[in-house]
C-alpha positions in Angstrom: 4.1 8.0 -57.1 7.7 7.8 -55.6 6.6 7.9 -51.9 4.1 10.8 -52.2 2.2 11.1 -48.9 -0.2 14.4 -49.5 -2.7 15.2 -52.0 -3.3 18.4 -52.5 -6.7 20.9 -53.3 -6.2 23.9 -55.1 -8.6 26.6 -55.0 -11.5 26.9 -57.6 -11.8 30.3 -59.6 -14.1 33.0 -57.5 -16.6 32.2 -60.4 -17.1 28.3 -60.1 -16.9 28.3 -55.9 -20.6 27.5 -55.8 -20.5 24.9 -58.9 -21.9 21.8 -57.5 -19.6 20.2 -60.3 -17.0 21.7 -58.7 -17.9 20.3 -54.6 -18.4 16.9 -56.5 -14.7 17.2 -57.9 -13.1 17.8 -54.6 -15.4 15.4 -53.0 -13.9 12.9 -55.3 -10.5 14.2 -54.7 -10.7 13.8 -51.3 -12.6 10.2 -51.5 -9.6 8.9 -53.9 -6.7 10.0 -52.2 -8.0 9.1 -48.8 -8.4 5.4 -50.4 -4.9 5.3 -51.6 -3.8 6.5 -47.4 -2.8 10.1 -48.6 -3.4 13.0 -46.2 -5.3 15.7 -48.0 -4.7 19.2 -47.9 -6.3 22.0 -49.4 -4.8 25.3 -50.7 -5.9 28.9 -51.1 -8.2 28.7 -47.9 -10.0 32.5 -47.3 -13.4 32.0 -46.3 -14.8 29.8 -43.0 -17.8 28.4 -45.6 -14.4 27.1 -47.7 -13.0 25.9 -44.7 -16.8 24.4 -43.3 -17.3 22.7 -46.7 -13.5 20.9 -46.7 -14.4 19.6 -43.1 -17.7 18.5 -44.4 -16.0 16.7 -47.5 -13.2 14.6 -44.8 -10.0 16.7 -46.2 -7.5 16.4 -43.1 -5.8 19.9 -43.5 -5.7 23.3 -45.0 -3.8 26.7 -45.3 -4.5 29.7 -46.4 -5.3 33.3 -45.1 -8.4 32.1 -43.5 -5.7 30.9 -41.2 -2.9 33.1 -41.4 -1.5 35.5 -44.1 1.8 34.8 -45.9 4.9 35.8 -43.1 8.7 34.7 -42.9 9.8 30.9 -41.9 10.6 31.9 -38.4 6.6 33.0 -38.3 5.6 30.3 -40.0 7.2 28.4 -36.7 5.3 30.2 -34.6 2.2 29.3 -36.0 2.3 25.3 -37.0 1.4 23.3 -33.8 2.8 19.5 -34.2 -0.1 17.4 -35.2 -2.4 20.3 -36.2 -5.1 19.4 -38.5 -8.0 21.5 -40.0 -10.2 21.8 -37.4 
């Protein structure tokens, strides 16, 4: 894996959101990369039932324009707090 540390999520297409295939998926994601000591974080965040179903699943972080929308690196600073997770 050559020292990867993160796993990352990506968003689901608008049309398979509510797929319980699709939760199961990210569940297992989560579950696997977790198990091999990766932090997990998911991608594409816009909605808070996105964000409420990635806390419910364990995933450690997220982005996304839930959160914030795209900006320049020295906003970007402004923004990330040391030790921030998704909560």
């Amino acid at each position: 894996m050559g020292g990867a540390s993160r796993q990352r999520v990506r968003r689901p297409r608008p049309s398979r959101r509510r797929d319980p295939k699709v939760r199961a998926i990210v569940a297992a994601i989560i579950v696997l990369a977790h198990a091999l000591d990766l932090n997990v974080v998911a991608e594409g965040v816009e909605l808070a039932s996105q964000r409420q179903v990635l806390i419910d699943l364990g995933c450690d972080q997220a982005q996304g324009f839930f959160y914030a929308a795209s900006g320049t690196p020295e906003q970007i600073d402004d923004l990330v707090l040391p030790g921030s997770s998704l909560q």
